[in-house]
MDAnalysis code that builds the backbone (N, CA, C; Angstrom):
import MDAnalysis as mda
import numpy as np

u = mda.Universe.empty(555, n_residues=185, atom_resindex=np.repeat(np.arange(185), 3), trajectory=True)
u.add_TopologyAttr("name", ["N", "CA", "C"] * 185)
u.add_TopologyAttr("resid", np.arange(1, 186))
u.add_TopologyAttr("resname", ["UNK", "UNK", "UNK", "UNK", "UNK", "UNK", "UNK", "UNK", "UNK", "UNK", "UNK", "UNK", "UNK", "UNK", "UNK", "UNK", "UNK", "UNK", "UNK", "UNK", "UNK", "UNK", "UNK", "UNK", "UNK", "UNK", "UNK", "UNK", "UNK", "UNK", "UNK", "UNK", "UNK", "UNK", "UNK", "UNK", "UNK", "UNK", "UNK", "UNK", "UNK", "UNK", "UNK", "UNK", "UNK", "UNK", "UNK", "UNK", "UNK", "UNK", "UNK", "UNK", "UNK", "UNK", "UNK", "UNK", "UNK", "UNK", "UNK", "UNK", "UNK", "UNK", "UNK", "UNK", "UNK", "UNK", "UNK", "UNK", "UNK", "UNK", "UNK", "UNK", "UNK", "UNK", "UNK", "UNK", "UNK", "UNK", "UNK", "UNK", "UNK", "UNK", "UNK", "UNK", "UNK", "UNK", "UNK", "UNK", "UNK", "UNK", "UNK", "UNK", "UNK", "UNK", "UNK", "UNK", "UNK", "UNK", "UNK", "UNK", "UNK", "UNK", "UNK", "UNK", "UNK", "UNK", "UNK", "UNK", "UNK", "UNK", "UNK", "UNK", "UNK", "UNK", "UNK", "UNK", "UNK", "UNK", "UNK", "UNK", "UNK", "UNK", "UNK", "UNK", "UNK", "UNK", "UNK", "UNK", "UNK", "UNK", "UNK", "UNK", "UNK", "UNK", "UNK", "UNK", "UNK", "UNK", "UNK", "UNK", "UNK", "UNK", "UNK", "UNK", "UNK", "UNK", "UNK", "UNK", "UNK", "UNK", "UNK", "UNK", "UNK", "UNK", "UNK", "UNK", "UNK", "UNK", "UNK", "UNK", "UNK", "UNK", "UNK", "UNK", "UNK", "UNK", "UNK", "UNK", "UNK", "UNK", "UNK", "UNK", "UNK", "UNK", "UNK", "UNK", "UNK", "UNK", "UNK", "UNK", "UNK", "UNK", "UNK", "UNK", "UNK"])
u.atoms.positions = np.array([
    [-18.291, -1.327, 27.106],
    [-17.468, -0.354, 26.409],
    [-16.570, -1.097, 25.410],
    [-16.422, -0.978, 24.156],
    [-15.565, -0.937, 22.962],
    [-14.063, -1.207, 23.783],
    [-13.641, -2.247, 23.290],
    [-12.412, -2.828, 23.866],
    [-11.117, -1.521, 23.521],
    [-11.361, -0.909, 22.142],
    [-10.616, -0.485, 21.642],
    [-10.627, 0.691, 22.756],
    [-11.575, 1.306, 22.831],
    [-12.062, 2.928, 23.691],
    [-11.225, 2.844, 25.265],
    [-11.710, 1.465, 25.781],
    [-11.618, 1.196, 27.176],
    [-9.841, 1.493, 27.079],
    [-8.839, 0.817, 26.272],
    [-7.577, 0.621, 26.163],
    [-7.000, 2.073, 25.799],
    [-7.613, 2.613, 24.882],
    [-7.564, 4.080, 24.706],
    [-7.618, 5.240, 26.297],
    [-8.471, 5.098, 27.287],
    [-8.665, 5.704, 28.117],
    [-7.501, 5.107, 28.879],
    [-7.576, 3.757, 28.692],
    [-6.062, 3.575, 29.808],
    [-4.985, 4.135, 29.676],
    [-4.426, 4.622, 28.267],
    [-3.029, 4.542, 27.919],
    [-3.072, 6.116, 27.787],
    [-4.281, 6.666, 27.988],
    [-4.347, 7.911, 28.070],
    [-4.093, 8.697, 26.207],
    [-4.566, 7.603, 26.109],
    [-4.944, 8.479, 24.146],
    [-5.955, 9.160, 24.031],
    [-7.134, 9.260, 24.759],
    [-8.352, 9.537, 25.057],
    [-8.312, 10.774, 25.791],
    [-8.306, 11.591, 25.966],
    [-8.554, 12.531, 26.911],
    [-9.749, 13.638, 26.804],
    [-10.022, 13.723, 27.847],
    [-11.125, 14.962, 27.826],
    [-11.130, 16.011, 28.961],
    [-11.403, 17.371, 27.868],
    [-11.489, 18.631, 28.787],
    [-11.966, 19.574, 27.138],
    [-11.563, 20.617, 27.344],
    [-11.377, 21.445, 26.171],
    [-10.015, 21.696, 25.114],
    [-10.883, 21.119, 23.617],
    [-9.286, 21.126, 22.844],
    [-10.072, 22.010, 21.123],
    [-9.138, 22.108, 20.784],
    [-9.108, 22.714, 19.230],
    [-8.332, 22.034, 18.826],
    [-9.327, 21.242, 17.653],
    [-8.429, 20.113, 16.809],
    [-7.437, 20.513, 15.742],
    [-6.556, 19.927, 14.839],
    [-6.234, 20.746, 13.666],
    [-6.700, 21.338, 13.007],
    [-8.283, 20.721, 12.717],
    [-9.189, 21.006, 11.913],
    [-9.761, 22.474, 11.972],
    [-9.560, 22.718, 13.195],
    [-10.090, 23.747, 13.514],
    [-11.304, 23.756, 14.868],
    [-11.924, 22.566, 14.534],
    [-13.182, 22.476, 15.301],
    [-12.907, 22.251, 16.894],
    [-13.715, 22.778, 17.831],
    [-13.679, 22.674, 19.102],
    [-14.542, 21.186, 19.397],
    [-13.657, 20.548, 20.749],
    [-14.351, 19.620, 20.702],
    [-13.832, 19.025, 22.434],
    [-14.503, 18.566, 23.050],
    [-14.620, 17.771, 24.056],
    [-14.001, 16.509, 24.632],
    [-12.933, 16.437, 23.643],
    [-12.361, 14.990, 24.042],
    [-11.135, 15.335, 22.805],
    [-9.537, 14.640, 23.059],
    [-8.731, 14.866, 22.298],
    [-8.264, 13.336, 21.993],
    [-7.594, 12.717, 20.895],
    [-7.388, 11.461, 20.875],
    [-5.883, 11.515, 19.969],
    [-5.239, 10.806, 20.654],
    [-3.422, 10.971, 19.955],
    [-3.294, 9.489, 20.540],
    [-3.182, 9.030, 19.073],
    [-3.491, 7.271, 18.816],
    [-1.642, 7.238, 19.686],
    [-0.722, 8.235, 19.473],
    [0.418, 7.388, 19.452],
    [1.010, 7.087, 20.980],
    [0.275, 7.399, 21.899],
    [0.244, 6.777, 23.064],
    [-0.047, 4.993, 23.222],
    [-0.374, 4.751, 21.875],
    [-0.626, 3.235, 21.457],
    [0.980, 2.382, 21.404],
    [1.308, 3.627, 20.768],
    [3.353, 3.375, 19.994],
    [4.079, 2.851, 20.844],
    [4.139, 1.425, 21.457],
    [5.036, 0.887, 22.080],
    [4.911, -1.141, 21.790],
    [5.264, -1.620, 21.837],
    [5.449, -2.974, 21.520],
    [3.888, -3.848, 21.529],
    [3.776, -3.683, 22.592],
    [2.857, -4.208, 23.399],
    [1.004, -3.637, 23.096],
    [1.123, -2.306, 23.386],
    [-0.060, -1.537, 22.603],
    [0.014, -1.461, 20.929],
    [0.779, -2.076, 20.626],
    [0.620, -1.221, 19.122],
    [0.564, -2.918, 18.415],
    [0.234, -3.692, 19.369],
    [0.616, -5.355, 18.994],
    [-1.529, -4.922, 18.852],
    [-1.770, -4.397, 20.154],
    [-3.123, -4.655, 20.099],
    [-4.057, -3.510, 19.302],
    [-3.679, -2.518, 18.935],
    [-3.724, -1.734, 18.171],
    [-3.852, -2.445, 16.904],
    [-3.003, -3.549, 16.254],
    [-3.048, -3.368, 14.914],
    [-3.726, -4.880, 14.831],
    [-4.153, -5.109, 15.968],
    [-5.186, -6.571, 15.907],
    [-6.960, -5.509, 15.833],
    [-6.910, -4.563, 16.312],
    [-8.452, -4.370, 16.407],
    [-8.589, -3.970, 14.627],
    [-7.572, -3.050, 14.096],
    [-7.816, -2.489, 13.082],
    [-7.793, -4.336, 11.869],
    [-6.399, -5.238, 12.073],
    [-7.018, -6.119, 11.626],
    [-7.914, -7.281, 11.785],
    [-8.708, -7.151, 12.501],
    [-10.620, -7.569, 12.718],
    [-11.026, -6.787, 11.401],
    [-11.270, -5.467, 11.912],
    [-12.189, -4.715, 11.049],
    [-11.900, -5.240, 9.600],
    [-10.616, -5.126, 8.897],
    [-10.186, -5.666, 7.991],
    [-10.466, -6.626, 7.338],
    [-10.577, -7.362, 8.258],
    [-10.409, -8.897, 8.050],
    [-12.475, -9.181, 7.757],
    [-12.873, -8.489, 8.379],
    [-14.462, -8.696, 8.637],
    [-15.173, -7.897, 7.434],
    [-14.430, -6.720, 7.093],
    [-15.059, -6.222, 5.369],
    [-14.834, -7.070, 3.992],
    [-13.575, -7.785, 4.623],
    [-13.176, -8.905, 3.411],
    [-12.618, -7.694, 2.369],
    [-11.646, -6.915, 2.424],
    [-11.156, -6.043, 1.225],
    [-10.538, -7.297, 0.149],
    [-10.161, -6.475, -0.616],
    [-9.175, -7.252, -1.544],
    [-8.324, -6.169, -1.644],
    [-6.716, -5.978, -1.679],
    [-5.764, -4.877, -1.526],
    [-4.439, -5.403, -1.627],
    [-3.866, -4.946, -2.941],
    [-2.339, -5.088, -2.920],
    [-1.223, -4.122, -1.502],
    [-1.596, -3.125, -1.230],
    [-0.951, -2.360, -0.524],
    [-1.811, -1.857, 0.649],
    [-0.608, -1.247, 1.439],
    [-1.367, -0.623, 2.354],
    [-0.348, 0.881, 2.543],
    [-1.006, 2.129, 2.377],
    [-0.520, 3.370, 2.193],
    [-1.042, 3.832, 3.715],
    [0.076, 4.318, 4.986],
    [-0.134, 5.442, 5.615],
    [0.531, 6.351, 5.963],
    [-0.399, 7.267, 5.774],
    [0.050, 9.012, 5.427],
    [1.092, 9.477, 6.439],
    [2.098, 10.190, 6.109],
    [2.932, 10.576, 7.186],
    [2.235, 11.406, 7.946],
    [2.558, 11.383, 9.637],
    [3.513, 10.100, 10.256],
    [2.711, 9.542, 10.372],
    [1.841, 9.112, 11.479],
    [1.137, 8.457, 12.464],
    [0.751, 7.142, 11.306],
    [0.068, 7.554, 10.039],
    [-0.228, 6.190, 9.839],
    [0.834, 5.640, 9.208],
    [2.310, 5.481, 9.182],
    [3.542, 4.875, 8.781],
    [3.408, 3.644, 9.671],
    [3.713, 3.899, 11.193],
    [3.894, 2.897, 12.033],
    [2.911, 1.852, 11.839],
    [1.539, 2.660, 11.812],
    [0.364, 1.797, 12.010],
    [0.139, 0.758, 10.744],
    [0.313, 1.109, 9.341],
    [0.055, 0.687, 8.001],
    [1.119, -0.523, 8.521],
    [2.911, -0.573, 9.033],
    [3.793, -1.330, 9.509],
    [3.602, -2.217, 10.085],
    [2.589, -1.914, 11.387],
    [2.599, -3.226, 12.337],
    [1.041, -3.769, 11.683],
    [-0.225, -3.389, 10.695],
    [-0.861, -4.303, 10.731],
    [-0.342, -5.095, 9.455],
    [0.538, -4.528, 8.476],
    [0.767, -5.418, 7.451],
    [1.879, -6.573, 8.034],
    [2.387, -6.347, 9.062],
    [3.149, -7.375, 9.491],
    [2.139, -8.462, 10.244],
    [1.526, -7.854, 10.804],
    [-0.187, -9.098, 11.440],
    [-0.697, -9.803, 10.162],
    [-0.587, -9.359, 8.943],
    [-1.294, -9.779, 7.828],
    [-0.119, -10.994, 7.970],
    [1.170, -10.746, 7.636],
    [2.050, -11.820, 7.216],
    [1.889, -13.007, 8.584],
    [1.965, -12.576, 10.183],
    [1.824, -13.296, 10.970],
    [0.681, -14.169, 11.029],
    [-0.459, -13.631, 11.048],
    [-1.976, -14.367, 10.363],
    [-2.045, -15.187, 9.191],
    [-2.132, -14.547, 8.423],
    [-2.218, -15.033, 7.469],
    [-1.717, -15.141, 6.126],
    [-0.112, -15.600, 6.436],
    [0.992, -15.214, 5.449],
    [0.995, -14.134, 3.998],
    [-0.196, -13.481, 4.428],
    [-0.118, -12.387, 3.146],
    [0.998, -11.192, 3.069],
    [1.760, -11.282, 1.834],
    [2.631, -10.364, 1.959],
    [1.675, -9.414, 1.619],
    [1.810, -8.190, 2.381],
    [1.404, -6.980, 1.766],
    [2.378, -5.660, 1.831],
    [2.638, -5.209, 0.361],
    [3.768, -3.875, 0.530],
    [3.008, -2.787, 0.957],
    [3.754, -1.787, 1.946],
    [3.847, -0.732, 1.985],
    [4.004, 0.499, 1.701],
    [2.818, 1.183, 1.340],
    [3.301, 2.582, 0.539],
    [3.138, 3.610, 1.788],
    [3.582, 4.569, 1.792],
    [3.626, 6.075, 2.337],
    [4.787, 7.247, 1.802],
    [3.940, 8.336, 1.760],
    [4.711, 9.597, 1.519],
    [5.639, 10.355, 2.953],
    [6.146, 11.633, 2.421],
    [7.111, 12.202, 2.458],
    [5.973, 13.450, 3.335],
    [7.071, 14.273, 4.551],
    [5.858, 15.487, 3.806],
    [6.423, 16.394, 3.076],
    [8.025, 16.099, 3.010],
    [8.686, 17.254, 2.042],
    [8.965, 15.977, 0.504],
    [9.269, 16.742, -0.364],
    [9.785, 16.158, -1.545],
    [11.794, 15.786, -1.480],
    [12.080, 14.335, -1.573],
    [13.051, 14.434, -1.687],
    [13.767, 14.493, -2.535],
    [15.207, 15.258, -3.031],
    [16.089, 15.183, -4.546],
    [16.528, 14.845, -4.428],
    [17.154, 13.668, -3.423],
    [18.516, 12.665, -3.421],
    [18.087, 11.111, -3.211],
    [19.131, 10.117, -3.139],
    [18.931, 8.954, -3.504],
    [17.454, 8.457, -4.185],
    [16.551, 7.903, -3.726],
    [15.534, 7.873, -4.336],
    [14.325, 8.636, -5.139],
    [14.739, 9.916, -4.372],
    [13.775, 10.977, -4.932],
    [12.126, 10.528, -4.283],
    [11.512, 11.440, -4.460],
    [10.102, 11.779, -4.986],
    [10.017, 12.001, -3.078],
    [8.311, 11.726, -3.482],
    [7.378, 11.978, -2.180],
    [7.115, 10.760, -1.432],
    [6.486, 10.056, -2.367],
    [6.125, 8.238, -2.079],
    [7.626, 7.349, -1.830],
    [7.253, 6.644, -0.843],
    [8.276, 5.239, -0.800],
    [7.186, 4.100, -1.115],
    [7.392, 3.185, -1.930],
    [7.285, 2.483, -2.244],
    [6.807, 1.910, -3.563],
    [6.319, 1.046, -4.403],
    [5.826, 1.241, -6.050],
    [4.004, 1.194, -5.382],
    [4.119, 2.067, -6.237],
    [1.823, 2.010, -6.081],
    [1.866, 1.788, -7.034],
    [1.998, 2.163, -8.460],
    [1.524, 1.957, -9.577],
    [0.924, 0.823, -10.568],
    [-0.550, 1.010, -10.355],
    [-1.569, -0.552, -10.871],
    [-1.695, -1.145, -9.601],
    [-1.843, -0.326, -8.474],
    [-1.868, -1.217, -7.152],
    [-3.309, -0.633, -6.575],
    [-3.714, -1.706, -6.101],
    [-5.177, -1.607, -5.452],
    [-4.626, -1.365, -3.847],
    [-5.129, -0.208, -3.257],
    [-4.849, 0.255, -2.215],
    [-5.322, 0.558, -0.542],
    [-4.797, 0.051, 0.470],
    [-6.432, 0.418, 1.776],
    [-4.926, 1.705, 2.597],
    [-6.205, 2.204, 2.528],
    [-5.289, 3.792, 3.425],
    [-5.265, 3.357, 5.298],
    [-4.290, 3.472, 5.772],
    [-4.739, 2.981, 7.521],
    [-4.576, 4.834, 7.809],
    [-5.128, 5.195, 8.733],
    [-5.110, 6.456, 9.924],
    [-5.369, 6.322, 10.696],
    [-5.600, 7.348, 11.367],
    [-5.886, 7.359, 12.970],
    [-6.929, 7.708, 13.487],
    [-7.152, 8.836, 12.782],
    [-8.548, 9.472, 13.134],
    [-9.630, 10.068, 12.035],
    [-10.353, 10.355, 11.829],
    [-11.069, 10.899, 10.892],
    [-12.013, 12.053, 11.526],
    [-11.530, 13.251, 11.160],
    [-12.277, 14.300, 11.715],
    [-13.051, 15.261, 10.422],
    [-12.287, 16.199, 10.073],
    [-12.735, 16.453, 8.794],
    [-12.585, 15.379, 7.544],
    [-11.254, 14.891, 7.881],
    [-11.486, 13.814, 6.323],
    [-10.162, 14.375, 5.801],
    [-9.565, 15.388, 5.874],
    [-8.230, 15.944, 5.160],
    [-7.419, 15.272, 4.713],
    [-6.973, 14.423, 5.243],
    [-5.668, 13.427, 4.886],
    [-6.656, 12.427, 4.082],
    [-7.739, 12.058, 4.589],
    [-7.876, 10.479, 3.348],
    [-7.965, 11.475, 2.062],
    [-8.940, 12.032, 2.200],
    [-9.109, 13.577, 0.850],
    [-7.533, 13.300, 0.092],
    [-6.666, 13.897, 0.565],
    [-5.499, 13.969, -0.061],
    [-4.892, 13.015, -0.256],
    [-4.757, 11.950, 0.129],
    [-4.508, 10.915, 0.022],
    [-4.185, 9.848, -1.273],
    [-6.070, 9.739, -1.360],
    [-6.870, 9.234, -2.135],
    [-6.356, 9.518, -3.664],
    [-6.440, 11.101, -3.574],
    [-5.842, 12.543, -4.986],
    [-4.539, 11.410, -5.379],
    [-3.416, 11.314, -3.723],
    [-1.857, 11.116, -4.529],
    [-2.366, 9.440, -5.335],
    [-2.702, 8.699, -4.725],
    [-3.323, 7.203, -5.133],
    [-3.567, 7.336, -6.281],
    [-4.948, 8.635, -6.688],
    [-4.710, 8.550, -8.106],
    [-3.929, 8.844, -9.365],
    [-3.412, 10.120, -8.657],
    [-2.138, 10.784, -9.647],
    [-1.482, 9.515, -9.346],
    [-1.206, 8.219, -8.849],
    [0.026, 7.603, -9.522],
    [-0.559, 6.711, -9.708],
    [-1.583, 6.585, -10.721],
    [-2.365, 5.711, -11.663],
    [-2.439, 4.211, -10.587],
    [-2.891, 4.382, -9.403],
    [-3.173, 3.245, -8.563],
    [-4.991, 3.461, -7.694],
    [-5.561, 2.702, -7.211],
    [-6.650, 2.404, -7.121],
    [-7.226, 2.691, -5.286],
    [-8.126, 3.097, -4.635],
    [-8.252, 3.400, -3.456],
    [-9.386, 2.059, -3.498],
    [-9.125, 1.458, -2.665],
    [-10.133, 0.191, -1.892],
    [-11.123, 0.702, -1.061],
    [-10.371, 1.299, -0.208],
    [-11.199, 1.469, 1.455],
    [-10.311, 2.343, 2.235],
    [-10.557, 2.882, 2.927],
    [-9.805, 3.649, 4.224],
    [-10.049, 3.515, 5.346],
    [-9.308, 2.998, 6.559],
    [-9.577, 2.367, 8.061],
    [-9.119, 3.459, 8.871],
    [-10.066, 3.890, 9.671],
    [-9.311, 4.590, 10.906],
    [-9.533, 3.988, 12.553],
    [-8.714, 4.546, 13.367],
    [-8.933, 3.703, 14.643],
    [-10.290, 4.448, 15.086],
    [-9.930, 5.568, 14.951],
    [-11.554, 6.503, 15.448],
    [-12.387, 7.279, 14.774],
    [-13.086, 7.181, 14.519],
    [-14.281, 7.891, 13.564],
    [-15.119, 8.987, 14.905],
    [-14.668, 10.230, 14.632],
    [-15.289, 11.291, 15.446],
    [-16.891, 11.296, 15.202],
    [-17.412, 11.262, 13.746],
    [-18.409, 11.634, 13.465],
    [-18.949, 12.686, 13.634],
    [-17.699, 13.802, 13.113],
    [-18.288, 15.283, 13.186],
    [-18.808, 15.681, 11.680],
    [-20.216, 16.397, 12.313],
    [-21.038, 16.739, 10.835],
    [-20.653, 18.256, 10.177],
    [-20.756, 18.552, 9.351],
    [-20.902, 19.536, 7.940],
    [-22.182, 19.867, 8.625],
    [-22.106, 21.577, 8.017],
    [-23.576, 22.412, 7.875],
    [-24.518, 21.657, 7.640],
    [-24.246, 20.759, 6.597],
    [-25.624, 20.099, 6.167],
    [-26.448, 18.781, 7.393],
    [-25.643, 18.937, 8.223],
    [-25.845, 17.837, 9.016],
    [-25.499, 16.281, 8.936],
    [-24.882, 16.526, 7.737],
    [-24.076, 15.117, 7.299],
    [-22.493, 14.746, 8.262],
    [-22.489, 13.666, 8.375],
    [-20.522, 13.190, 8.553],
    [-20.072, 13.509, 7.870],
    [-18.883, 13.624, 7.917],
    [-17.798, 13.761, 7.177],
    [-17.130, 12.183, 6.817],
    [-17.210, 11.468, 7.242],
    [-17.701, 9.974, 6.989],
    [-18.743, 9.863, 5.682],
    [-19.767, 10.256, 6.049],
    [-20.461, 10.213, 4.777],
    [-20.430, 10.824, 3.287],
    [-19.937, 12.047, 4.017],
    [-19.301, 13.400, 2.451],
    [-18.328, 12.353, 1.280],
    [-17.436, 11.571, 2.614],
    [-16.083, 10.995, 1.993],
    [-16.958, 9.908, 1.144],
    [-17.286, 9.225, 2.054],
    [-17.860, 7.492, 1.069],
    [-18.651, 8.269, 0.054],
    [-19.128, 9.061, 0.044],
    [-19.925, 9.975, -1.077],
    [-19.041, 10.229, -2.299],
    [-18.048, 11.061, -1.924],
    [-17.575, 11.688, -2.769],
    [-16.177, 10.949, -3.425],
    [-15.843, 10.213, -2.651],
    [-14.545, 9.378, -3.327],
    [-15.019, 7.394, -3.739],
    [-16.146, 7.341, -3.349],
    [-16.615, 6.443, -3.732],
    [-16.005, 5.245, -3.008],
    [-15.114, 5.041, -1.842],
    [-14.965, 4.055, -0.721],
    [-15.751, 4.340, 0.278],
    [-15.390, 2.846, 0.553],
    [-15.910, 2.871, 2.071],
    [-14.801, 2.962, 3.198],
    [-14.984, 3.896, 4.349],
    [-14.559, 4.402, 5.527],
    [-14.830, 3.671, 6.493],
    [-14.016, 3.459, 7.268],
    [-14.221, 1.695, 8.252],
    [-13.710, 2.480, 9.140],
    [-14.315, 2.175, 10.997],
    [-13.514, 2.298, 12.151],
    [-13.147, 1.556, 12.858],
    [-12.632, 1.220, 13.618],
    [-13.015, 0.816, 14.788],
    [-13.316, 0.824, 15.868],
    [-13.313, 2.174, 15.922],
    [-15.036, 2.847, 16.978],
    [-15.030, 4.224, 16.394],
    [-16.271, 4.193, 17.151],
    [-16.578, 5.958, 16.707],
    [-17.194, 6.640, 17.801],
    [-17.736, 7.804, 17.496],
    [-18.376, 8.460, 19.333],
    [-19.228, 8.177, 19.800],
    [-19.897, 7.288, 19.550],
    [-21.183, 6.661, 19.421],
    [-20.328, 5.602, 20.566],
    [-19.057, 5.042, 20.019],
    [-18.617, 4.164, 21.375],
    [-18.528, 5.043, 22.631],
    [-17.748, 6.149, 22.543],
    [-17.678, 6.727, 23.592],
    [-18.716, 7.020, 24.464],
    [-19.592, 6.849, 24.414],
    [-21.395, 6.446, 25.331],
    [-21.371, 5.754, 25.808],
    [-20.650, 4.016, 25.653],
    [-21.055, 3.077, 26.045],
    [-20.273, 2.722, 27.205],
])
């Protein structure tokens, strides 16, 4: 079993019975990465995601994750980047409201002319990288790749992923570090 999955079932991020995702879709197993969110799990958490990372070989000024869940996560692996391998890497993430005081806007941090890797959590329909991707470009900055801890691999009518729709249609590549295909093993 997938080191990542096995640690997941321990900490009880994993669960299964009957759930309705945001998405809408019914599904057999529920996964809420932030049972990861503590010192210790989220140390090993942001070592599996940087493997994957580290093993596509990106090239990426920033790392953008979407409020909330991928804030923390984008946090502790860009700090593994500096611990590893002294790469500074800045941090972008949005807002989900717009702010009008001190700094303003939606985004914290500068994207602009910045080559970008999105971190999340999960990838079910694709919604958040989808939108994501959009703000990346409205602020004239560049999408690399997008990492999630779990790749559901739920298909479209057509019988396609939603994994695949995305690398299709936004022209990255979608990285996990497992998908349901682990959950078998």
């Amino acid at each position: 079993m997938h080191p990542f999955i096995k640690k997941a079932i321990e900490l009880e991020a994993l669960k299964f019975g009957d759930f309705t995702l945001k998405s809408g879709l019914k599904s057999k197993y529920f996964f809420n990465i932030a049972s990861f969110f503590n010192g210790q799990d989220m140390h090993f958490l942001a070592s599996q995601y940087f493997k994957v990372i580290q093993k596509a070989n990106l090239e990426f000024d920033a790392m953008y994750g979407p409020a909330y869940k991928g804030i923390p996560l984008a946090t502790a692996i860009s700090q593994l980047f500096y611990v590893e391998d002294q790469k500074k890497i800045e941090l972008i993430f949005d807002r989900k409201e717009i702010k009008d005081h001190g700094e303003g806007g939606k985004l914290i941090g500068d994207i602009s002319g910045k080559t970008i890797l999105i971190i999340d959590d999960v990838l079910t329909a694709g919604t958040a990288i989808k939108e994501t991707v959009e703000i990346i470009q409205e602020n004239n900055a560049k999408t690399v790749a997008a990492i999630v801890a779990l790749d559901r691999m739920e298909k479209d009518a057509n019988s396609l992923t939603f994994k695949e729709n995305l690398e299709k249609s936004l022209s990255i590549p979608i990285l996990s570090i497992a998908t349901f295909e682990d959950l078998k093993g």
